[in-house]
N, C-alpha and C positions, 0 to 999 in steps of 0.2 A: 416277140416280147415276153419276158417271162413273168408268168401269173400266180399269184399268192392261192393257189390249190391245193394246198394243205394242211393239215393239223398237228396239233402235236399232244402227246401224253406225258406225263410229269409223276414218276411216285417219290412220294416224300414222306418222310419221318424226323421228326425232332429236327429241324432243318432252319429255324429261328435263324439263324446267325449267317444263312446263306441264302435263304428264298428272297431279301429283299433285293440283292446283287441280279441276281437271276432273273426277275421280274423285270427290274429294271431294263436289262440286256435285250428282254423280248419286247420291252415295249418301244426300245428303240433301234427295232430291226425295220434298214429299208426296206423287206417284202415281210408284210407284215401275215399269220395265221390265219386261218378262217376261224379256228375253233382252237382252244386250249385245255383239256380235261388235265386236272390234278389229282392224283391219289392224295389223299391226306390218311398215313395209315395208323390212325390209334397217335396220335401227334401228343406228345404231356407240356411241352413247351407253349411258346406262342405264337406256335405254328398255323394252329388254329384260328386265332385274331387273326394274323396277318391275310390268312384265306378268307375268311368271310369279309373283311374289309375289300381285298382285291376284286373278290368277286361280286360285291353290290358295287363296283367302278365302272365293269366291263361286262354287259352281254354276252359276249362270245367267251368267259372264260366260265367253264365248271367245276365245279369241287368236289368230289365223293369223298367223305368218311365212312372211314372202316373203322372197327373194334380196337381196342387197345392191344398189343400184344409185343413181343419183342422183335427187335430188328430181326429180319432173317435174308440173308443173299442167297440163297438156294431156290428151290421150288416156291415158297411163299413169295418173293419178289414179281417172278415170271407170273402168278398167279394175280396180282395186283395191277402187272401192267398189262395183264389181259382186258380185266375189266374194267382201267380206263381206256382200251380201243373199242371196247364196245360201246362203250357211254360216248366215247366221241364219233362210232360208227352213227350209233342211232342220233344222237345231235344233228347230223350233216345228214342223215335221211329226214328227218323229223324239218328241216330247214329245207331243205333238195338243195341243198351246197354239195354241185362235184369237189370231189377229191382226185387228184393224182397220186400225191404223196404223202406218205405217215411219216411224223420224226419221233422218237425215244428221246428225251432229254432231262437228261440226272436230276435232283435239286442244289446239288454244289459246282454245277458249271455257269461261266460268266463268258456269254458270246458276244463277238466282235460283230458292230453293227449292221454288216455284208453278209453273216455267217448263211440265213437263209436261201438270200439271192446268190451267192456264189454254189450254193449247195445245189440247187435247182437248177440251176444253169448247166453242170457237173451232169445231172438227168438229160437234160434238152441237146446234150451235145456228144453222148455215147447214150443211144437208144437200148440199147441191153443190158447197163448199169441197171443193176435190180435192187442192190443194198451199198448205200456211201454213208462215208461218218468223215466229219471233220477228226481234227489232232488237239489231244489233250497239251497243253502249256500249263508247267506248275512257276508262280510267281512267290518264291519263298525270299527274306533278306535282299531284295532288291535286284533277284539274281530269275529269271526269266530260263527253264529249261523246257524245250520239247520232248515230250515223251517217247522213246524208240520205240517202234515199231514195226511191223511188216505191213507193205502198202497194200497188200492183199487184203488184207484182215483189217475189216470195217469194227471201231469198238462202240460199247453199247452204248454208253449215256450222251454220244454228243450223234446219233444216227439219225439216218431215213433211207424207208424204202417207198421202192415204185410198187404203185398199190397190186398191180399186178403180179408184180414178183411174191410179194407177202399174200398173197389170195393165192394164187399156183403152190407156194412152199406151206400153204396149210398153216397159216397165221401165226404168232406168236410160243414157240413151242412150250410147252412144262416141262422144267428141266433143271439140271444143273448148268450155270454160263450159258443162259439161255442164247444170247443175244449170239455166242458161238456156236451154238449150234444153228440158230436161223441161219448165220453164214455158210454154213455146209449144206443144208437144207437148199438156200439159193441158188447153191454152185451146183448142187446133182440137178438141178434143173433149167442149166445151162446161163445162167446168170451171172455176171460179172459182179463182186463185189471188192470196193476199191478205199483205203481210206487217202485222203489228202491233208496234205502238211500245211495248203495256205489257206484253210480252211480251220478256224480256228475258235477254242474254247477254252478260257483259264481254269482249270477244278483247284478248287479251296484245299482240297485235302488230296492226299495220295491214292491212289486204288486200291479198291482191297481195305483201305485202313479207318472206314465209320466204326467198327465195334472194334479196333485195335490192329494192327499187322498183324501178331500171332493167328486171332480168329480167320482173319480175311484168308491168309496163307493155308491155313488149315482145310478150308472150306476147297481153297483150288486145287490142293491136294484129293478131298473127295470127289472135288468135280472132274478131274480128269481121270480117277476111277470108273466115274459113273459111264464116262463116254467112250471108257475103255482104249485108252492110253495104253501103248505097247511098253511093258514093266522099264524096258529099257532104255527107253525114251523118258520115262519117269524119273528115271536113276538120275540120268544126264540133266535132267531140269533143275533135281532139288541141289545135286553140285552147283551150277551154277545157281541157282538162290545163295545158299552158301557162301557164297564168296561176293555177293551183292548185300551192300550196307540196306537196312540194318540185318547183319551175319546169321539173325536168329528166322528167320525166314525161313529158310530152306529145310532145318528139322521141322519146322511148322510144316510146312508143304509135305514132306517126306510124312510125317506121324500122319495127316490126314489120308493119305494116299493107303498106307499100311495099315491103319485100323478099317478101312472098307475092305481091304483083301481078308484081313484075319475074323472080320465079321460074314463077308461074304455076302455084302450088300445088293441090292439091285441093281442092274444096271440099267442105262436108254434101252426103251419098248422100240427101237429105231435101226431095226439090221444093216441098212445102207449108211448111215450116218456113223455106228461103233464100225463100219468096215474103214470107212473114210479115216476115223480117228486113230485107229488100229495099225494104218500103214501112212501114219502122219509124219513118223521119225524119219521114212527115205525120202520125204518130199524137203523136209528139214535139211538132210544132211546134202543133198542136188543142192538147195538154199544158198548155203554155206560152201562149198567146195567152189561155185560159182562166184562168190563173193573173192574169195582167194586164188581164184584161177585170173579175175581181173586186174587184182592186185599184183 
């Protein structure tokens, strides 16, 4: 029988207009959390209220405020949801509540009331699933689309990993697309990570698009600098942004990518993982050649 042995972390900013959908969603999940840590980071909204109200409701959910400071998806995110895994590490020490499993979950997703219990079960029934994420649904004009994807490629905000897996890959990385490099992290250490389509969370907004598409675009353009993206793999990405509505995308992507080369940025302190990323294009193009060989 499958047991509610997990936690989950939540970073949010300015998020009024989506935390109460959200809340809701988890309060009526049939396998319900042990513990729920919020980032609240520098909130100017009323973000705020709605946290200190939720949280004098419920024991088991905590809140940490941070500083005021400006959205950032880069290294400051990953940095955020660090210290709500330790604040909910020590909660569940502090408690002696086992954990099995951690979940990441955004503040603009709205889960389907199974999402937990189908997730967990997903663990219980492939023992080396180390990182799974449900599938984003965007619900715009009445018109319900799932988000494409590769099933490989577990995404961040609707995640969980087996606590083991994230203890072995060395926790939570600091990084650019954190949550993608935890996935490569898992994988060089033999761990399956998988996401599923019936497995489900509506997000409010588009990815990438809380500080606008252009930024978002921009930033994943640095970020697959940072991770050391083979240039020609790069090439081939921002073409196809390019030619995906909205069209301005892909010079977003492309300008991000090419101001880290022409600055000569850092890159990942992570030699296995820029090697992984580095020769990401042939595992791509096997992908695709595959795809049209069935066809």
């Amino acid at each position: 029988m499958t047991e509610n042995n997990y936690f989950i972390v939540t970073p949010c900013k300015n998020e009024e207009a989506n935390l109460p959908s959200l809340i809701d969603s988890v309060l009526k999940q049939s396998l319900a959390p042990k513990v729920w840590v919020i980032y609240n980071d520098g909130s100017t909204d009323r973000t705020t209220e709605i946290l200190d109200e939720f949280e004098q409701k419920y024991d088991w959910v905590k809140v940490l405020k941070g500083k005021a400071s400006h959205r950032d998806l880069s290294f400051h995110y990953s940095r955020i949801v660090n210290l709500a895994l330790e604040k909910a590490f020590e909660v569940c020490k502090s408690q002696n509540i086992s954990i099995q499993y951690v979940s990441l979950i955004d503040a603009d997703m709205i889960l389907e009331p199974d999402f937990f219990l189908k997730l967990t079960r997903c663990f219980e029934i492939n023992p080396n699933l180390g990182v799974g994420s449900g599938s984003v649904v965007y619900d715009f004009n009445d018109l319900s689309t799932l988000e494409i994807g590769r099933n490989n490629l577990p995404i961040g905000g609707l995640r969980m990993w087996r606590k083991e897996c994230l203890d072995q890959s060395g926790g939570f990385p600091e990084s650019y697309s954190a949550d993608a490099v935890s996935n490569v992290l898992a994988t060089l250490k033999g761990w399956d990570t998988i996401k599923y389509d019936d497995v489900l969370g509506l997000q409010s907004r588009r990815t990438s698009s809380a500080e606008g598409l252009w930024k978002g675009y921009h930033i994943k353009g640095e970020s697959d600098y940072f991770r050391d993206y083979h240039p020609l793999y790069t090439f081939f990405k921002s073409v196809k942004y390019t030619f995906t509505y909205p069209y301005y995308i892909g010079p977003a992507y492309f300008k991000g990518y090419m101001k880290s080369v022409f600055l000569r940025k850092k890159k990942l302190d992570m030699p296995e993982v820029r090697k992984y990323y580095r020769n990401k294009y042939k595992e791509v193009i096997t992908y695709y050649l595959s795809k049209l060989s069935r066809n």
